[in-house]
Structure formats: C-alpha cells, structure tokens
C-alpha positions in Angstrom: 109.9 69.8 131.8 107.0 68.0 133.1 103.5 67.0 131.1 101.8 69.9 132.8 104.2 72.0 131.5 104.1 71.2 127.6 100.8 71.6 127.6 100.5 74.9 129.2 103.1 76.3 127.0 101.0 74.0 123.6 98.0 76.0 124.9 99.8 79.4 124.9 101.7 78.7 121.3 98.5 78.5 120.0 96.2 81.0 121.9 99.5 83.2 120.4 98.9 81.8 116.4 95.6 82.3 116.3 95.9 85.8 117.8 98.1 86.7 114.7 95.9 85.1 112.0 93.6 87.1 113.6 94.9 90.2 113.5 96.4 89.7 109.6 92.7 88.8 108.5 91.4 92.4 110.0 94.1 94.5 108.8 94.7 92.6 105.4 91.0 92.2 104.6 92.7 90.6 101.2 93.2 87.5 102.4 91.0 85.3 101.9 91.6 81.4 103.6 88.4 80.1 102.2 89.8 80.9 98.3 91.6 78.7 96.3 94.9 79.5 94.5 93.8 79.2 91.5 91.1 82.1 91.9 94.1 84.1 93.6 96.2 83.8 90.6 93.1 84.2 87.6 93.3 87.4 85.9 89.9 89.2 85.5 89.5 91.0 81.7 86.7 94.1 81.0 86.2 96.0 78.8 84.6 99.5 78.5 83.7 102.0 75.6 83.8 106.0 74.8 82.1 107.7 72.3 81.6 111.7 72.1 82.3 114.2 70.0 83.7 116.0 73.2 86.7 113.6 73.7 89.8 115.3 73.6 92.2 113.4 76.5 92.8 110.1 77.9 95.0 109.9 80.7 95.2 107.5 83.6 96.0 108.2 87.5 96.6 106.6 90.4 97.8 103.6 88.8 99.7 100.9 91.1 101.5 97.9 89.6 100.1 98.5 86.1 101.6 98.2 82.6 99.9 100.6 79.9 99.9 100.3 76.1 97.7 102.6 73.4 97.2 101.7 70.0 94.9 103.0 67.5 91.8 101.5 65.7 89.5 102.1 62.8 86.4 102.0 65.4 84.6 105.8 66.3 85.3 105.3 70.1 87.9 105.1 73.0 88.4 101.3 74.6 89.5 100.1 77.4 90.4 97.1 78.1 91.7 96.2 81.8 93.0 92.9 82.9 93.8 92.5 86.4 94.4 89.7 89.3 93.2 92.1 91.9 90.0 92.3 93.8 87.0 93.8 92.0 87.3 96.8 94.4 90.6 97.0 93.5 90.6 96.8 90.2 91.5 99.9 87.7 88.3 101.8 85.7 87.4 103.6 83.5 84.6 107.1 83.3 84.0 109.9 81.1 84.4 113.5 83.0 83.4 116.1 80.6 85.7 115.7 77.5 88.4 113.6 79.2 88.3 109.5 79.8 90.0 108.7 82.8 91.5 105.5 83.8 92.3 105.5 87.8 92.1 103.0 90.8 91.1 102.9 93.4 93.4 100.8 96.4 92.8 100.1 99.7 95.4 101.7 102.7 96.3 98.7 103.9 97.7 96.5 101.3 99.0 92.8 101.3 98.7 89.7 99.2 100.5 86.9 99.0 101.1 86.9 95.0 102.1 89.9 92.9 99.6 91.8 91.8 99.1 91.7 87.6 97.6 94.1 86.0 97.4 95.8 82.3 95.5 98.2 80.7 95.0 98.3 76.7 94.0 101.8 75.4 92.7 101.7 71.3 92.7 105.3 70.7 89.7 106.2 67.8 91.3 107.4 64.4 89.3 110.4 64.1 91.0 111.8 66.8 94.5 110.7 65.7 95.3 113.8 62.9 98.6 114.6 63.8 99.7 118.2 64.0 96.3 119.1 63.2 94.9 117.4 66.5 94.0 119.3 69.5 93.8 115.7 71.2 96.3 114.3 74.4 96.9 111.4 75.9 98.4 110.9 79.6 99.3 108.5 80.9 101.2 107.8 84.5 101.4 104.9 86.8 103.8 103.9 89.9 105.1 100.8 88.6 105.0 99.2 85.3 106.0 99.6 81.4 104.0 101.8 78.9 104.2 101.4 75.5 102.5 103.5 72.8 102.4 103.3 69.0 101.0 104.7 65.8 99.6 107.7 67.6 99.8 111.0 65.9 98.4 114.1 68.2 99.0 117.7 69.8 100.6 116.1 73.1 101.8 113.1 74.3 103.1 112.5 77.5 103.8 109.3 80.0 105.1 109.0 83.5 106.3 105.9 85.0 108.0 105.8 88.6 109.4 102.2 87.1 109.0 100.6 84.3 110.1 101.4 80.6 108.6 103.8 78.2 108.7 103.2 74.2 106.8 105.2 71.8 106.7 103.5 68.8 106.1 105.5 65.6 104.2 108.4 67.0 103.9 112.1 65.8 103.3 115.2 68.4 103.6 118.8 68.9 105.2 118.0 72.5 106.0 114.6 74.1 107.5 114.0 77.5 108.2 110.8 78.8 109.7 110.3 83.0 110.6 107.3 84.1 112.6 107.1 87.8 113.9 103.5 86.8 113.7 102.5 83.6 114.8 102.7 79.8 113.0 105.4 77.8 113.0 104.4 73.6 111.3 106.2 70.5 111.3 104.3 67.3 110.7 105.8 64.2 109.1 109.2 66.2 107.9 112.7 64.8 108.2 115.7 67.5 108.1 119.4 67.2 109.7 119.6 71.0 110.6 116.4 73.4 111.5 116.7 76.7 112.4 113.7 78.8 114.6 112.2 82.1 115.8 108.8 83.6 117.4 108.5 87.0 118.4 105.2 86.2 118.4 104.2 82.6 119.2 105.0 78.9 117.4 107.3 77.0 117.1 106.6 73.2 115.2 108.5 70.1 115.5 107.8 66.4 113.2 109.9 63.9 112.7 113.9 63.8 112.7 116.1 66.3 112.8 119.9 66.4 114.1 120.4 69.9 115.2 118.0 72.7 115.9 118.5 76.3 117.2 115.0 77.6 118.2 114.4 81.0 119.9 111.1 82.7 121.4 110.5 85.8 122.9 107.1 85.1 122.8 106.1 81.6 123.6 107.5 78.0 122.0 109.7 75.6 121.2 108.1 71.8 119.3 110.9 69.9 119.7 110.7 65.5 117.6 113.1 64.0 116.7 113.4 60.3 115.8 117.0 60.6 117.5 120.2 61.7 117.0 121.5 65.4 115.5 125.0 64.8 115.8 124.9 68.6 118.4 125.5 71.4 118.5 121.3 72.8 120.8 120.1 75.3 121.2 116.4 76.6 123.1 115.9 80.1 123.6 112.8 81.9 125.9 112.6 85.2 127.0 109.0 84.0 126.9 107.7 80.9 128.0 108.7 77.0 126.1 110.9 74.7 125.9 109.8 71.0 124.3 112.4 68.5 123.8 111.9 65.0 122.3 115.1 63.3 122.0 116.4 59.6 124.5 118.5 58.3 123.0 121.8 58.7 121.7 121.0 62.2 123.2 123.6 64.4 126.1 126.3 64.4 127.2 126.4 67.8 127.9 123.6 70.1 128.8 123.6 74.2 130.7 119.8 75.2 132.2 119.1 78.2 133.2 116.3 79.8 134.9 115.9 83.1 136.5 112.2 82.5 135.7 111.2 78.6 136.7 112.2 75.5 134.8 114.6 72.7 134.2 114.3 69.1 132.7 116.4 67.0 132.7 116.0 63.1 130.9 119.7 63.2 133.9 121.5 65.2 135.1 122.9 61.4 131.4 124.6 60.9 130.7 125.6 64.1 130.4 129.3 62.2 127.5 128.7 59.3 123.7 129.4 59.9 120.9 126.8 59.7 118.2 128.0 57.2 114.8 127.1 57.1 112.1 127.9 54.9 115.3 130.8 54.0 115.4 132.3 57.1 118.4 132.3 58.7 118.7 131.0 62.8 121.2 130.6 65.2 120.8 127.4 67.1 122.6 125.8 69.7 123.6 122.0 71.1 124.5 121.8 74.4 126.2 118.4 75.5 127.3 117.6 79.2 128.2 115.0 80.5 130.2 114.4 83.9 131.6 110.3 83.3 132.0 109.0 79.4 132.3 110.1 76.3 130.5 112.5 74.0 130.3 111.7 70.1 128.6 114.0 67.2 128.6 112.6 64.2 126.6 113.6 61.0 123.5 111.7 59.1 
C-alpha cells in the first residue's frame, strides 16, 4: 500500500468518526463533551413543600430509575425531597393538582448517558393526615425501576408498584394495601391491614403483623405470612414455585384447600377443620386456600 493510499483511507477513517460523534451528539442531546466527570456524576438535591387542608393523596408516576421512601413527620405539610444525577429537565417534580401532590418526570424519547442514572425521592408524610383507620388519606406510589420503602404510616390505603426493585412496609396500618413488584422481594414488618393483596413474578413475598384477609400471589418464590389475628376473610396464597409457610392463631379459619403437585403438606389445623371462628360472637365460616405447584406447604399455629 502506497503513501497515497494511507492517507486517503486516514482521511476517510476520520471523515467516518466524526460523522458518528456527530450523529450521537444530535440524537443523544445528553451528552455533553464540554462537561467534566465530576458534574456527570454530582447528584442535585431539592426540596419542595405542601400545605392544604385539601390533601388527601400522594402518589408518584412516570418514575424511571428511581427509589422511593415515605416517612412521617411532626411538621403540618407534605415534603419532598428529590435527589437526582440527571439533567434539570430530567429531573423528577413535584405539584399540587387539586387535593392530590403528585411526584412525576418528565424524560426525554431518546435516552442515553454514559453513567447510571441515580435518583431518590424522600416523601415525609404530615401527621395530621396519618389517623389510621379513621384516615380517608392514600398514598401511591409506582416507578419502573427502583426500591420503595415506607414506614410508620397509618391510613385508608396504601399501595406501591415497582416493575423492579423491592417493596418493604415497615410498621404501617391500612384499610387496604397492595404492593406489585415484577422483580423483586416484597416484606411487611410489624404491619396492620384490614385486606392486602399483593404479587411477585420473581421473588418472595413476606408479612408479619395483622391482617384480616390476604390474597398473595408469586410466580417464583415462597409465601411467609404469620398473623396475630383471625382472617374473618376467605385468603388464599399461590405461588407456581416456591413453599408456603403460614402461621395463624388458633381460631383463624375452619376450612382449608392445600395442594401441592411435588411437596409435601402440613397442617397442625387438619383435626379442627370443623369449628367456627367467632368474632365479636358472631359466628363465620372462613376459608384458607394454599396452592402451590413446586415445594412445600406448612400451617402451623401462633
């Protein structure tokens, strides 16, 4: 190959390079050559404030790459604080639509950086609004990748939605919770529920506390549910993988429905599968169904 040559084919090599870096800095407007690494990587923190009368909910949507967690304080308002490595157009925010606060982002279509994107969003939930039973207040909260964690809260409905990440509600009282994860472990500590409902395609689902009714659904994990109350309720928990392990007080339920297609059952309330709960004297029938297609099933009581 002569000179000539090389340097035709040098001029063409890099006619082609700058071609690309071209056409990555128009469609990937987040790259940014002239910004040092450092500024890449630094985490931006705001914070934002609620207060009305009117609040009832606080939900987030359209969340992207964001872990959640809720707390509550002794302060009259809703906070939110978001910390985030991601543009300022980018970033998640917060605004008041009638009585609900809503937490959403707001992402470009085209969407590439070289480093992960970080970001976390604290929620301190106001303690007149945190009444327990006697609260008409919700919170909401889903986002498409990343943990959320809430604790201490006591209100009419609870609910979080995570398409991967973990969910733990620590310590928290509610007419109805729900919790949905698609990868993920779901765990409630210490919890207080009239009626929970909740699935994992891919994880465990564990609840220790009190709980009325439960409908608990994995596809590939087991099922760890110990209640210090009687279900009032029909419940059933069904994984297509995985062991279910029940612990429930002695006058829980009169009828059970276990079946296993390669596991074994036991069942220390096979020998009272006739009596009646009572509660508050009144007589119910209530039912436990337990499915599970690979592992074991165990019932065992408080």
């Amino acid at each position: 190959m002569n000179r000539s040559t090389k340097i035709s084919l040098s001029i063409i090599a890099l006619l082609f390079t700058c071609v690309i870096i071209e056409i990555l800095l128009i469609s990937h407007p987040r790259i940014n050559i002239n910004k040092p690494e450092k500024q890449l990587l630094a985490s931006k923190r705001k914070e934002q404030f609620f207060q009305s009368d009117r609040i009832t909910t606080v939900k987030t949507e359209n969340l992207k790459n964001a872990s959640i967690s809720v707390s509550v304080w002794n302060q009259p308002k809703v906070q939110v604080n978001i910390e985030s490595n991601l543009p300022d157009q980018e970033q998640p925010y917060a605004y008041l639509d009638n009585s609900v606060v809503i937490i959403t982002q707001d992402l470009e279509e085209k969407h590439f950086t070289l480093f992960p994107d970080k970001t976390h969003i604290e929620i301190k939930f106001p303690n007149y609004l945190n009444t327990g039973k006697k609260s008409t207040a919700a919170i909401v909260l889903t986002t498409e990748s990343g943990s959320i964690k809430v604790e201490g809260i006591e209100i009419n409905k609870l609910n979080a939605v995570a398409s991967s990440g973990n969910i733990d509600f620590i310590s928290c009282n509610a007419l109805s919770a729900g919790a949905k994860t698609s990868s993920g472990l779901i765990n409630c500590e210490s919890c207080t529920f009239n009626d929970l409902s909740g699935s994992t395609a891919s994880g465990r689902f564990k609840f220790s506390g009190k709980c009325e009714s439960a409908e608990l659904l994995t596809t590939s994990g087991g099922i760890l549910f110990s209640t210090d109350i009687p279900l009032i309720n029909t419940s059933s928990f069904h994984t297509s993988s995985g062991s279910i392990k029940l612990n429930l007080p002695e006058n829980s339920c009169n009828t059970f429905s276990c079946r296993t297609s390669s596991g074994s059952v036991y069942n220390e309330f096979a020998m009272k599968s006739s009596e009646k709960n009572k509660t508050d004297g009144n007589e119910i029938s209530v039912a436990v169904h337990a499915i599970t297609s690979s592992g074991d099933i165990t019932i065992k009581k408080n």
